[in-house]
C-alpha positions in Angstrom: -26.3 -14.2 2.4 -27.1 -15.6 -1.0 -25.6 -14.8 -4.2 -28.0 -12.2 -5.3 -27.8 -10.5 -2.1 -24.3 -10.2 -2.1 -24.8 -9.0 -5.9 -26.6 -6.1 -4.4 -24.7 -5.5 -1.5 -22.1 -4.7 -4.0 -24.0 -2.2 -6.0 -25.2 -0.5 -2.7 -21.6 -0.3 -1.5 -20.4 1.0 -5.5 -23.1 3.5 -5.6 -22.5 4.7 -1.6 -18.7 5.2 -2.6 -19.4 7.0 -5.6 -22.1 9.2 -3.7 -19.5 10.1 -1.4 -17.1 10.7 -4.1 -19.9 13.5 -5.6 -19.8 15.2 -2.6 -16.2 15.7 -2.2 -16.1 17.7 -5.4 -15.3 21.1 -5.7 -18.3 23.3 -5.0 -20.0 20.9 -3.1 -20.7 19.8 0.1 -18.1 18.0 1.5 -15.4 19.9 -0.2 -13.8 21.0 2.8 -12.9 17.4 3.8 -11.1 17.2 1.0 -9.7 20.8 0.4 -6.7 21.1 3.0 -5.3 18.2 1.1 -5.1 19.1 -2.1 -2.3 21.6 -2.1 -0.1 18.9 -0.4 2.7 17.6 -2.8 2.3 14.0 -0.6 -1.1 12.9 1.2 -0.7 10.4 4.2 -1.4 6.9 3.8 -4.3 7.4 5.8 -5.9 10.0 4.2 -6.6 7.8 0.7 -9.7 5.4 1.8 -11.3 8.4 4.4 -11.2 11.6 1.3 -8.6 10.8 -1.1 -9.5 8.2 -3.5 -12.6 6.7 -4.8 -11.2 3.7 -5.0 -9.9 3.1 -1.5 -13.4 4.1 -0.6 -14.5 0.5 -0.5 -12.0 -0.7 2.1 -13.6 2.3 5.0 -17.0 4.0 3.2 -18.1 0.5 2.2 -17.5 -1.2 5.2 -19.4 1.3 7.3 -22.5 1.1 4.4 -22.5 -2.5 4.6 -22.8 -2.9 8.4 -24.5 0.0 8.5 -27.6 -2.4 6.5 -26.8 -6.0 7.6 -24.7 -6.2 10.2 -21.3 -7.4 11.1 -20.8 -10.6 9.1 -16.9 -10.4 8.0 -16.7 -13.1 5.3 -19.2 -11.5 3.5 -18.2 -8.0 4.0 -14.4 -8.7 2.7 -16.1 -10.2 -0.3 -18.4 -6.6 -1.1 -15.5 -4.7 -0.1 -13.5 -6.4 -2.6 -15.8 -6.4 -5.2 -16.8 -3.1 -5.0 -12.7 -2.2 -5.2 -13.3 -3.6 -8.6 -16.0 -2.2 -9.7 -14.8 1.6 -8.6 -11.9 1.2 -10.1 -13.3 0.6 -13.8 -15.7 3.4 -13.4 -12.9 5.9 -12.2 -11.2 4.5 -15.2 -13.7 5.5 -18.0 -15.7 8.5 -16.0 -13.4 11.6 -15.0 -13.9 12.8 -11.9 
């Protein structure tokens, strides 16, 4: 992959995560993914990058988006994943969700 397409890749996987995020809202579609969990004083580990938080939504959401549209090529994927970690984290920072 070139550097432009790993560019997008990354935008993809930013805008997929955040999609999902949207969804998981209350009063919205996939709500009730999300809704046993949130009277829970302690979530699982396992629970964060599946329904829990936007941000761990790179490491299982993006991975499925990205081989999803190119494949399985790991190297590439870890960098997308990781720079889409980055990216969600300074929008959950500055938008409130």
């Amino acid at each position: 992959m070139s550097g432009s397409e790993i560019i997008c890749a990354v935008i993809i996987n930013t805008l997929f995560c955040l999609s999902i995020r949207t969804l998981m809202m209350e009063n919205k579609p996939l709500h009730f993914l999300r809704k046993p969990l949130e009277n829970k004083k302690k979530v699982a580990w396992y629970w964060f990058p599946l329904v829990w938080c936007v941000i761990c939504f790179a490491s299982f959401w993006g991975s499925i988006c990205f081989i999803t549209l190119n494949g399985i090529m790991t190297r590439e994927m870890i960098i997308v994943c990781i720079s889409s970690t980055f990216l969600l984290k300074i929008v959950s920072d500055n938008v409130e969700f």
